[in-house]
Backbone and ligand atoms as CSV (ligand in chain L), in Angstrom:
chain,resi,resn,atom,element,x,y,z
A,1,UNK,N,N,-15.650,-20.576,8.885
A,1,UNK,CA,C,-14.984,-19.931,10.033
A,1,UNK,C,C,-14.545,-20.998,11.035
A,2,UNK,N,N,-13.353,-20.935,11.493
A,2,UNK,CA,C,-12.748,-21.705,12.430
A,2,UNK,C,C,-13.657,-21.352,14.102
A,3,UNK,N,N,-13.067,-22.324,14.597
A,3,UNK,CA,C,-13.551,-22.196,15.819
A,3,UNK,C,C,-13.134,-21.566,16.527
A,4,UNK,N,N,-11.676,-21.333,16.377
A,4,UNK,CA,C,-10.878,-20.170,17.404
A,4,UNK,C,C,-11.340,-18.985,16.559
A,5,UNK,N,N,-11.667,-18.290,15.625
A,5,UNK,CA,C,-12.279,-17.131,15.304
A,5,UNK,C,C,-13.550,-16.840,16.037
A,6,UNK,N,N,-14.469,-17.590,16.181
A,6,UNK,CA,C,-15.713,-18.220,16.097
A,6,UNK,C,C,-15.509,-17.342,17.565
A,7,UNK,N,N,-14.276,-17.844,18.516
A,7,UNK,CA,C,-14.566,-17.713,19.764
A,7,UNK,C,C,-14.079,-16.366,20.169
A,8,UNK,N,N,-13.242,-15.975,19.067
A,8,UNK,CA,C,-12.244,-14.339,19.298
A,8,UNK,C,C,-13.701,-13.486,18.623
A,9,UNK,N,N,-14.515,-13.570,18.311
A,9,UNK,CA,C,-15.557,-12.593,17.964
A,9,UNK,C,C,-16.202,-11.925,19.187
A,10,UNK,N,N,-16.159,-12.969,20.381
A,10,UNK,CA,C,-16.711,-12.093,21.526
A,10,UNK,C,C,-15.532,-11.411,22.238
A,11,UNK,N,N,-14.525,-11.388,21.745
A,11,UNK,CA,C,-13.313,-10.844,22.693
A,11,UNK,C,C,-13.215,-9.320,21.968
A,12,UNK,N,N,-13.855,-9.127,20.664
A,12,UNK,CA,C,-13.766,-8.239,19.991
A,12,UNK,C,C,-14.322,-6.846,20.815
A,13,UNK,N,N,-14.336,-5.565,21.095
A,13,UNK,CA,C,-14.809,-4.756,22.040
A,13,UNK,C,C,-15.501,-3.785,21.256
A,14,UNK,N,N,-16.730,-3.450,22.586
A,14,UNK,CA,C,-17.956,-2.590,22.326
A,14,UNK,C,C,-17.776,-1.235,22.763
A,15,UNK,N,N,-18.817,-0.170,22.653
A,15,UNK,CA,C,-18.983,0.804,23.378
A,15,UNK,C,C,-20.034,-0.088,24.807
A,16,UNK,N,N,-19.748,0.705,25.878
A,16,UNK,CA,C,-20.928,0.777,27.119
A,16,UNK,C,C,-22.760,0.542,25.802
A,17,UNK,N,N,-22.896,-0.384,26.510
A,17,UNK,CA,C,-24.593,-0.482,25.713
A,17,UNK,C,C,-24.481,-0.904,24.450
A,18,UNK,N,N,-23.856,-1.216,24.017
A,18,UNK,CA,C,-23.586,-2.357,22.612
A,18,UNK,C,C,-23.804,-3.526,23.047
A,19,UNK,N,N,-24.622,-4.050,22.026
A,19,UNK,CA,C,-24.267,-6.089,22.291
A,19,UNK,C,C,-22.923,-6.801,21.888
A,20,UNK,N,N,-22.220,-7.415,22.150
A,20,UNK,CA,C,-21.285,-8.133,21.850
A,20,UNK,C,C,-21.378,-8.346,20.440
A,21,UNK,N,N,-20.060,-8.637,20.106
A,21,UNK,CA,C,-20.402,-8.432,18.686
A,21,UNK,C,C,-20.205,-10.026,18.181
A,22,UNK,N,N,-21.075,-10.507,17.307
A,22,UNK,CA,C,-20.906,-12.173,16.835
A,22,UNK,C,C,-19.898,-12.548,16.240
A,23,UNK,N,N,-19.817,-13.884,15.745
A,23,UNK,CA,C,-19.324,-14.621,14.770
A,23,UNK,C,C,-19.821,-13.913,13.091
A,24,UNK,N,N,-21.474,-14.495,13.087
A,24,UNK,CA,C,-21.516,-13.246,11.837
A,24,UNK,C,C,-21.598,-12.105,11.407
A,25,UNK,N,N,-21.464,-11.359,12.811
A,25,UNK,CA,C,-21.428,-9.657,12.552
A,25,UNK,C,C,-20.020,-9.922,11.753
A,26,UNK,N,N,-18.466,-9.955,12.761
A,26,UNK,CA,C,-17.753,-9.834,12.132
A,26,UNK,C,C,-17.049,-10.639,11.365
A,27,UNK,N,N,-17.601,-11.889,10.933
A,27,UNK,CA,C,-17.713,-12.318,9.330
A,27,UNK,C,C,-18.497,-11.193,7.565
A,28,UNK,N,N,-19.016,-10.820,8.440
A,28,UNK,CA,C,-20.031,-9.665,7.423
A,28,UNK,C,C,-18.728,-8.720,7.109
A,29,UNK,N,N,-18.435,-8.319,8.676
A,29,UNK,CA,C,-17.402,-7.332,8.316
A,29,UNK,C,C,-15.791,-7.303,7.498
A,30,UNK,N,N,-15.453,-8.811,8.229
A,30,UNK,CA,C,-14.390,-9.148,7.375
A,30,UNK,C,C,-14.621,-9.462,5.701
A,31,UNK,N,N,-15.994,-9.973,5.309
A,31,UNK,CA,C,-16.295,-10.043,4.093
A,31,UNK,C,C,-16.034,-8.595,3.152
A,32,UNK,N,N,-16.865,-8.106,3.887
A,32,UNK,CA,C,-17.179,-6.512,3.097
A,32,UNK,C,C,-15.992,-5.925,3.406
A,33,UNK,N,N,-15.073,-5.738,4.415
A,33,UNK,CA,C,-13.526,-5.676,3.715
A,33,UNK,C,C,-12.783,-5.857,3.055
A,34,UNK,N,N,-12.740,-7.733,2.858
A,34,UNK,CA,C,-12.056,-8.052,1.555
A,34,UNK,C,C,-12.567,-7.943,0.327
A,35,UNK,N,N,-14.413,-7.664,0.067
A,35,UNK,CA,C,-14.639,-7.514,-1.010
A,35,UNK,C,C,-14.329,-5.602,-1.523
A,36,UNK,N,N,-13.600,-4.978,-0.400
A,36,UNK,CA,C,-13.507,-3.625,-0.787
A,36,UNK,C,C,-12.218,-3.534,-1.152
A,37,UNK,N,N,-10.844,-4.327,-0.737
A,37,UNK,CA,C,-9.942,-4.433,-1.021
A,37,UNK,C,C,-9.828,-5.070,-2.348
A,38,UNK,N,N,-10.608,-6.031,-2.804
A,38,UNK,CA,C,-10.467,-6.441,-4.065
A,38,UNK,C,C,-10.807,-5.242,-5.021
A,39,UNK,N,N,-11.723,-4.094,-4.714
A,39,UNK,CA,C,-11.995,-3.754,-5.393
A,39,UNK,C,C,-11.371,-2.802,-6.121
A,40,UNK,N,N,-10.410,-2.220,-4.537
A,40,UNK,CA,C,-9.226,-0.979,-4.668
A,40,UNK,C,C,-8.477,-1.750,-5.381
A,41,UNK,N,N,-8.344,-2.642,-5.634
A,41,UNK,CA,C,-6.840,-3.477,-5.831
A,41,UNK,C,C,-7.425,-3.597,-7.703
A,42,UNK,N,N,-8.114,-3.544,-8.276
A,42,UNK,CA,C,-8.875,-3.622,-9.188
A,42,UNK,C,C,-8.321,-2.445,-9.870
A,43,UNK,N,N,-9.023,-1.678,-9.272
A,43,UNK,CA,C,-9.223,-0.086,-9.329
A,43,UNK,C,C,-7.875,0.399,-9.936
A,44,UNK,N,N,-6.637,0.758,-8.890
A,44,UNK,CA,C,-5.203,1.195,-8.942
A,44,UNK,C,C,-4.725,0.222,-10.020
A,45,UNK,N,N,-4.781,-1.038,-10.634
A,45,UNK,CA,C,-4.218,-1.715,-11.148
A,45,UNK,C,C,-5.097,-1.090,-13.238
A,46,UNK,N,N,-6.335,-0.859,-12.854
A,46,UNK,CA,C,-6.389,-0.156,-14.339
A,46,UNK,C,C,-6.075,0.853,-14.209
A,47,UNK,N,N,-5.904,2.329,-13.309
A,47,UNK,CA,C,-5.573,3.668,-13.187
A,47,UNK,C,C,-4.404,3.495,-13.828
A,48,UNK,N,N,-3.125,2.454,-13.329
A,48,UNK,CA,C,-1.816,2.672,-13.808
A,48,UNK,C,C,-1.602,2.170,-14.924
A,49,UNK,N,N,-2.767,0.982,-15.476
A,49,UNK,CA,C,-2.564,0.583,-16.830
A,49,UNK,C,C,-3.163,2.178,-17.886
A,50,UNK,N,N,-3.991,2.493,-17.351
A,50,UNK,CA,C,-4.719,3.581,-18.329
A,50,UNK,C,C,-3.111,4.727,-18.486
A,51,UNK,N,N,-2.862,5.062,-17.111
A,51,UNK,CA,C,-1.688,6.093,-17.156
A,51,UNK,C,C,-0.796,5.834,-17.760
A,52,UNK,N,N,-0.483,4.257,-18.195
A,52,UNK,CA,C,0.693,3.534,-18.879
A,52,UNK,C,C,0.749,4.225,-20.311
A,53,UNK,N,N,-0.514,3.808,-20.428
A,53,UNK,CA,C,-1.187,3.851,-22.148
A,53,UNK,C,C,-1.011,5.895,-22.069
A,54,UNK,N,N,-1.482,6.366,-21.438
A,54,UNK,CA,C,-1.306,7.478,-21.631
A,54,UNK,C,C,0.196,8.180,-21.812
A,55,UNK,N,N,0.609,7.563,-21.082
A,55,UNK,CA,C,2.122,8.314,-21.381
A,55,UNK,C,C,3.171,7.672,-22.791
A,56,UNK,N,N,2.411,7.159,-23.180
A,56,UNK,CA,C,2.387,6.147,-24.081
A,56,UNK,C,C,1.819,7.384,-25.390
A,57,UNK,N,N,1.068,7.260,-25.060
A,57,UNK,CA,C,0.659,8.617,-26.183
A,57,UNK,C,C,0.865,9.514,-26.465
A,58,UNK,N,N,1.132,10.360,-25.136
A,58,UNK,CA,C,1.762,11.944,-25.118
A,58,UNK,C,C,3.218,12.081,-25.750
A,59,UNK,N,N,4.164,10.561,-25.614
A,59,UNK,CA,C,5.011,10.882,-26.642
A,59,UNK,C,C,4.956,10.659,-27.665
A,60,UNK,N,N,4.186,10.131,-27.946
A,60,UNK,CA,C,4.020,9.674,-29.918
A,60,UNK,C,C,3.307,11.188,-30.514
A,61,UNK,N,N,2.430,11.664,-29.546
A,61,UNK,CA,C,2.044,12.886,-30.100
A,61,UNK,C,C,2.700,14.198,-29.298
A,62,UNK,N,N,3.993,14.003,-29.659
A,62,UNK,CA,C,4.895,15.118,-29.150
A,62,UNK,C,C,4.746,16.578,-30.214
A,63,UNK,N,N,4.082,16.534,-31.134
A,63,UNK,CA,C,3.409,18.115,-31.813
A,63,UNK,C,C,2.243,18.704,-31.538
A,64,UNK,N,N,1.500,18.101,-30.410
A,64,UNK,CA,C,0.706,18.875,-29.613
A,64,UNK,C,C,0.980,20.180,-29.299
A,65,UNK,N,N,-0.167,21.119,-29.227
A,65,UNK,CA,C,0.332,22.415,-28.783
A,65,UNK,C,C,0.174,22.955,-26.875
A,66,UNK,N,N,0.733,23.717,-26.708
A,66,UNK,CA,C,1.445,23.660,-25.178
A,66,UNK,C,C,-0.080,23.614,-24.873
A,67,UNK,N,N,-1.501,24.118,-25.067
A,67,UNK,CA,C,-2.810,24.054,-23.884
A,67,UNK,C,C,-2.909,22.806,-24.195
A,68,UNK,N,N,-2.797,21.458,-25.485
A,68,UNK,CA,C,-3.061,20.406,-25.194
A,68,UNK,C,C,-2.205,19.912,-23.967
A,69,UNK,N,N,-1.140,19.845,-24.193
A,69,UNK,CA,C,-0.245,19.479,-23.259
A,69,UNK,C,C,-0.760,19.562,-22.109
A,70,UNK,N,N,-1.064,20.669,-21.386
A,70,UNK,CA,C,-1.152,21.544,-20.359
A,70,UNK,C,C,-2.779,20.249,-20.197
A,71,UNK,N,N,-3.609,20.274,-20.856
A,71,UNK,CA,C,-4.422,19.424,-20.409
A,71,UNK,C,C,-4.626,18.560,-19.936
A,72,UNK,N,N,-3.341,17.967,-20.898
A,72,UNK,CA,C,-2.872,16.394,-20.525
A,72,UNK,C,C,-2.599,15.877,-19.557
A,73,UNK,N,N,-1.315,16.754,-18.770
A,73,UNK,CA,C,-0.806,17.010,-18.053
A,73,UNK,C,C,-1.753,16.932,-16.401
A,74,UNK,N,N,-2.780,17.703,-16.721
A,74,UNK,CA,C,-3.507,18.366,-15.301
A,74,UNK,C,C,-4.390,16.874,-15.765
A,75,UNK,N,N,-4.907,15.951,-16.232
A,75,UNK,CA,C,-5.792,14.932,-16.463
A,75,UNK,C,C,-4.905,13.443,-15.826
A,76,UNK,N,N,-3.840,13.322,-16.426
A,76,UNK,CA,C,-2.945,12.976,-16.005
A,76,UNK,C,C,-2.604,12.731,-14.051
A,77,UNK,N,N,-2.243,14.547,-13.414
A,77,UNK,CA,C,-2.098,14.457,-11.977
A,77,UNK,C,C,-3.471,13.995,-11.712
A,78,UNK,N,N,-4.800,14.222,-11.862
A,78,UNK,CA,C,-5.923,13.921,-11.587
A,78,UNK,C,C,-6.008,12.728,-10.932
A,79,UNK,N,N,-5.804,11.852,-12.541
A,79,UNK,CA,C,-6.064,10.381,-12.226
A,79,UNK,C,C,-4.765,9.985,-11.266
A,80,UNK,N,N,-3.672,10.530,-11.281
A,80,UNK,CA,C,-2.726,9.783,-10.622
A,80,UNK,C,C,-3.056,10.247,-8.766
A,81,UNK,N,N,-3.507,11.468,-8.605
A,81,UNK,CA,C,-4.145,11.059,-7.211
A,81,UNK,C,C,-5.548,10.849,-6.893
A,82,UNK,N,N,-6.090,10.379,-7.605
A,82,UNK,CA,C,-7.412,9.365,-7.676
A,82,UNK,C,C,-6.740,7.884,-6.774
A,83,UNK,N,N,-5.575,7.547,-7.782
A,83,UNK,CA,C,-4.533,6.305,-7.390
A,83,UNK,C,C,-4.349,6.217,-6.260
A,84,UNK,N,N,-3.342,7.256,-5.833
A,84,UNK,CA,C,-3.148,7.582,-4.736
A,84,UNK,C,C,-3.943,7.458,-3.091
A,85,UNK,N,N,-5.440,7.510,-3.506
A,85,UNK,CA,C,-6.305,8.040,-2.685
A,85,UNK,C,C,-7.018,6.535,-2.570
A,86,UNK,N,N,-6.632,5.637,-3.673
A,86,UNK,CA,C,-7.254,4.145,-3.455
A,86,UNK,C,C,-6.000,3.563,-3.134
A,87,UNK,N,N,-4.907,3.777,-3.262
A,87,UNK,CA,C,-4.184,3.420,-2.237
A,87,UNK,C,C,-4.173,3.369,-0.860
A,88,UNK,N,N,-4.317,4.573,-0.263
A,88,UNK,CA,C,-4.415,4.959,1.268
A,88,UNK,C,C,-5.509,4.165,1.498
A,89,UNK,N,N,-7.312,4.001,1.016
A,89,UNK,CA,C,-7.992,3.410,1.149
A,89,UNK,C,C,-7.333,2.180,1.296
A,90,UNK,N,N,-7.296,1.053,0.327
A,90,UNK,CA,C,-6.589,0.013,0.349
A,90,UNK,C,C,-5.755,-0.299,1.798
A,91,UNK,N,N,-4.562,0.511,2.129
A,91,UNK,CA,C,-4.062,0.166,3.295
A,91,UNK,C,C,-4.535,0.397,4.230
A,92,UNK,N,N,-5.736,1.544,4.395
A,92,UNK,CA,C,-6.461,1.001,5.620
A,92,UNK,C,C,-7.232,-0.092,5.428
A,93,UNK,N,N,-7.755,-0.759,4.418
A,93,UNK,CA,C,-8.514,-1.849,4.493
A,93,UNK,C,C,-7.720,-3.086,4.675
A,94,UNK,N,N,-6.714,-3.014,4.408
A,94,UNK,CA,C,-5.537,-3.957,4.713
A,94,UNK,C,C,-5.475,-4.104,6.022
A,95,UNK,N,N,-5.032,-3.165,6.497
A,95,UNK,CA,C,-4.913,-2.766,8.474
A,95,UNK,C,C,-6.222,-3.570,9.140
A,96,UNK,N,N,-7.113,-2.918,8.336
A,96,UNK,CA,C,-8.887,-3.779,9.039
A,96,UNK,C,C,-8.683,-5.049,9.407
A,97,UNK,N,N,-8.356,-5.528,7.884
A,97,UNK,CA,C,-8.689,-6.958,7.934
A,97,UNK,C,C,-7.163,-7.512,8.910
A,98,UNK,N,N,-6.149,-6.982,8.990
A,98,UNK,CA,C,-4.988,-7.668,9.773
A,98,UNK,C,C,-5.400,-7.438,10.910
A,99,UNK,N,N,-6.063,-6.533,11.206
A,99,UNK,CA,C,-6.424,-5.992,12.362
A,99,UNK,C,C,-7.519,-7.633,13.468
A,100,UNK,N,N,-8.704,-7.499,12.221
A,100,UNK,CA,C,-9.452,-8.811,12.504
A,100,UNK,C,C,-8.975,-10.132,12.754
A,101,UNK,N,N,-7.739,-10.372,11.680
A,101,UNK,CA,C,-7.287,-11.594,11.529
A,101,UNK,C,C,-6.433,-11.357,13.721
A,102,UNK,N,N,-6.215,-10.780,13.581
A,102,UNK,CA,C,-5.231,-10.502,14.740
A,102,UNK,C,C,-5.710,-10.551,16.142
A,103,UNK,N,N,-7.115,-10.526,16.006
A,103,UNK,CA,C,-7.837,-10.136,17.053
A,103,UNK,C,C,-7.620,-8.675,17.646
A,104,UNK,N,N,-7.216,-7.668,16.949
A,104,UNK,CA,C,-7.246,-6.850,17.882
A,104,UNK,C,C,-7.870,-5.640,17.154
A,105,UNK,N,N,-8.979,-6.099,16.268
A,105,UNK,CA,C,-9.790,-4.901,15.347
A,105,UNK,C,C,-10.716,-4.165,16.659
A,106,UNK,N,N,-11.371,-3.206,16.576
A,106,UNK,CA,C,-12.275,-2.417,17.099
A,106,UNK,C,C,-11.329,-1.631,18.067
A,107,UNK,N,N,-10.254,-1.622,18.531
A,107,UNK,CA,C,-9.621,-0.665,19.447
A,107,UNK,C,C,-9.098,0.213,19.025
A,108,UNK,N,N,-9.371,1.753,19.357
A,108,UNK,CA,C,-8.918,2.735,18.849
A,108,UNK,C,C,-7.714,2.826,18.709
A,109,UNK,N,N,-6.578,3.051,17.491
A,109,UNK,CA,C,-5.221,3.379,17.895
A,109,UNK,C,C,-4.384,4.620,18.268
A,110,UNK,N,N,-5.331,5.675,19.158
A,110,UNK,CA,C,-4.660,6.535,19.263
A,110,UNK,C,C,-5.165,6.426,20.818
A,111,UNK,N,N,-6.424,6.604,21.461
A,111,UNK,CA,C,-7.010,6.142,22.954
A,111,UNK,C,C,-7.003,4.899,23.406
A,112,UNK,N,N,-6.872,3.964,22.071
A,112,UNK,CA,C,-6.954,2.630,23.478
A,112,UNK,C,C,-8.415,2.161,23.989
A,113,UNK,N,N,-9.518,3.297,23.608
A,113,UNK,CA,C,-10.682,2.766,23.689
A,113,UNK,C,C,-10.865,1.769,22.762
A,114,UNK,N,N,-12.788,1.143,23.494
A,114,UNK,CA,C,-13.081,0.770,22.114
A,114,UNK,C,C,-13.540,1.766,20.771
A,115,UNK,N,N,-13.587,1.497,19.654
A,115,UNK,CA,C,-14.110,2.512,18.620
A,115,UNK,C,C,-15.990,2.745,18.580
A,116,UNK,N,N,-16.130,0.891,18.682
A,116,UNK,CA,C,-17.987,0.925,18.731
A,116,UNK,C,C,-18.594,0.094,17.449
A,117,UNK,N,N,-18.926,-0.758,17.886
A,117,UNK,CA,C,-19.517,-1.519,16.729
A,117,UNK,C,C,-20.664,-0.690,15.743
A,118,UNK,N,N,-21.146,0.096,16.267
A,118,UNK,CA,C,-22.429,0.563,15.767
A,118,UNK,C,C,-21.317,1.756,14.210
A,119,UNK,N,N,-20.186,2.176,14.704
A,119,UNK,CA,C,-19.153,3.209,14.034
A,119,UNK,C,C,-18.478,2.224,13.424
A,120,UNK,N,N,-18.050,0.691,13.274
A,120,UNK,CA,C,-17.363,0.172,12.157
A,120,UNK,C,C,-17.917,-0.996,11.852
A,121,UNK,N,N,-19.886,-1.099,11.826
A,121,UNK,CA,C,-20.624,-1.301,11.328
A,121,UNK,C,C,-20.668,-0.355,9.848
A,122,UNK,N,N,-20.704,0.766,9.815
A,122,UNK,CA,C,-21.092,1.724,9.102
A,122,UNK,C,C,-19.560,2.374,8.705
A,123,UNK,N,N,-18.260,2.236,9.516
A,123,UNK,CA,C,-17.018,2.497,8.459
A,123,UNK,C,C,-15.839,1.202,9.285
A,124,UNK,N,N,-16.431,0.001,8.192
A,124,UNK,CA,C,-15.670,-1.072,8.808
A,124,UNK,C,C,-14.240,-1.010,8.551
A,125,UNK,N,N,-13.942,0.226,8.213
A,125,UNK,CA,C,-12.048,0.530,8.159
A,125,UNK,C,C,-11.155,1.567,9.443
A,126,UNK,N,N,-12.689,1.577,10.261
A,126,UNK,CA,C,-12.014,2.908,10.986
A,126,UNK,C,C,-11.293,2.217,11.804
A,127,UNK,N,N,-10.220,3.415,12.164
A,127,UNK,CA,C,-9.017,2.384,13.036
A,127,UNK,C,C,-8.947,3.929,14.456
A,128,UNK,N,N,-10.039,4.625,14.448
A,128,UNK,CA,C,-10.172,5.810,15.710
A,128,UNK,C,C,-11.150,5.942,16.344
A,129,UNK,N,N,-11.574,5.695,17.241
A,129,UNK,CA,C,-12.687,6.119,18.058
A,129,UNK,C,C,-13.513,7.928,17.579
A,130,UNK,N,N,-14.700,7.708,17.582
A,130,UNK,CA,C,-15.121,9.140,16.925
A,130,UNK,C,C,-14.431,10.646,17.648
A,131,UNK,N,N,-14.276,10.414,18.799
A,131,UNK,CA,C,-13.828,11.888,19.624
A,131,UNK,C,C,-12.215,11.970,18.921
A,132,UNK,N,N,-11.191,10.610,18.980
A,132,UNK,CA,C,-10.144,10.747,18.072
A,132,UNK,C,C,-9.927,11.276,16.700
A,133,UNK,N,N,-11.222,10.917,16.190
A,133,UNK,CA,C,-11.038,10.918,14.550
A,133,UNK,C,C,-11.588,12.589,14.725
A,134,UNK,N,N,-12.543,13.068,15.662
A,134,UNK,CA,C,-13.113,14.651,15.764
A,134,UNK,C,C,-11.386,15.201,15.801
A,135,UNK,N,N,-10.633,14.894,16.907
A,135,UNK,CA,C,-9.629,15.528,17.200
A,135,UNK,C,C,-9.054,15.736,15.983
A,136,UNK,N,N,-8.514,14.482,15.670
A,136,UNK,CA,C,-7.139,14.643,14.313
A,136,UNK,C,C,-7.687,15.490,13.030
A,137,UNK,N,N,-9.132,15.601,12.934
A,137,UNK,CA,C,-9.978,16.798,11.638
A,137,UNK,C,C,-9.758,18.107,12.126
A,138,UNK,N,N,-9.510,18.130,13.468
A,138,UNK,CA,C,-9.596,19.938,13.747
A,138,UNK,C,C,-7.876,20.086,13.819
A,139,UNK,N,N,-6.903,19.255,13.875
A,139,UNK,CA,C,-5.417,19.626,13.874
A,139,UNK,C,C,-5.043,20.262,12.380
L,1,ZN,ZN,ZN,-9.838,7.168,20.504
């Protein structure tokens, strides 16, 4: 870790009654981000090889009867928003870590508060303060 990181770790923001947050808190955190992004990135990259291979098959076995099909088919959308859903993951973990690199991780983007170390300790992707993230679940 550089020294200008080193020194943007205390600029990083708390709730009222939090300790400042360190150098290796959010080294931990930037770690366990990028090791979650590697993992999505893992992940989506066999989903679309598997889906490759699959569509790959469904035409070679074009005398299937319509409930195979129909199986195929619904197994098929499954995995493809499985994909989907480690995508969105992924770009918020993307956001995290630009967020960190940027200095401007822990601030809510919809209040402007802080979010709370103790809340992206435990979801180091959140990009809302909890009363935000309450709000946008009940819309
Ligand atoms: Zn907020």
């Amino acid at each position: 870790m550089t020294a200008a990181a080193q020194s943007d770790a205390a600029g990083f923001p708390v709730r009222q009654g939090e300790r400042r947050w360190t150098a290796a808190e959010i080294t931990k955190v930037r770690t366990q981000l990028a090791a979650e992004a590697a993992e999505l990135r893992e992940e989506i990259e066999k989903a679309e090889s598997d889906i490759a291979d699959r569509l790959g098959d469904s035409i070679s076995n074009a005398g299937d009867d319509q409930a195979d099909v129909g199986a195929k088919t619904y197994e098929r959308e499954h995995e493809l928003s499985l994909t989907y859903n480690a995508r969105d993951l992924l770009v918020q973990t993307e956001r995290a870590l630009a967020r960190i690199d940027a200095g401007t991780y822990g601030w809510c983007e919809s209040c402007g508060q802080p979010i709370g170390k103790a809340r992206l300790q435990a979801f180091s992707r959140a990009t809302l303060c909890v009363s935000c993230k309450q709000r946008e679940e009940r819309r």
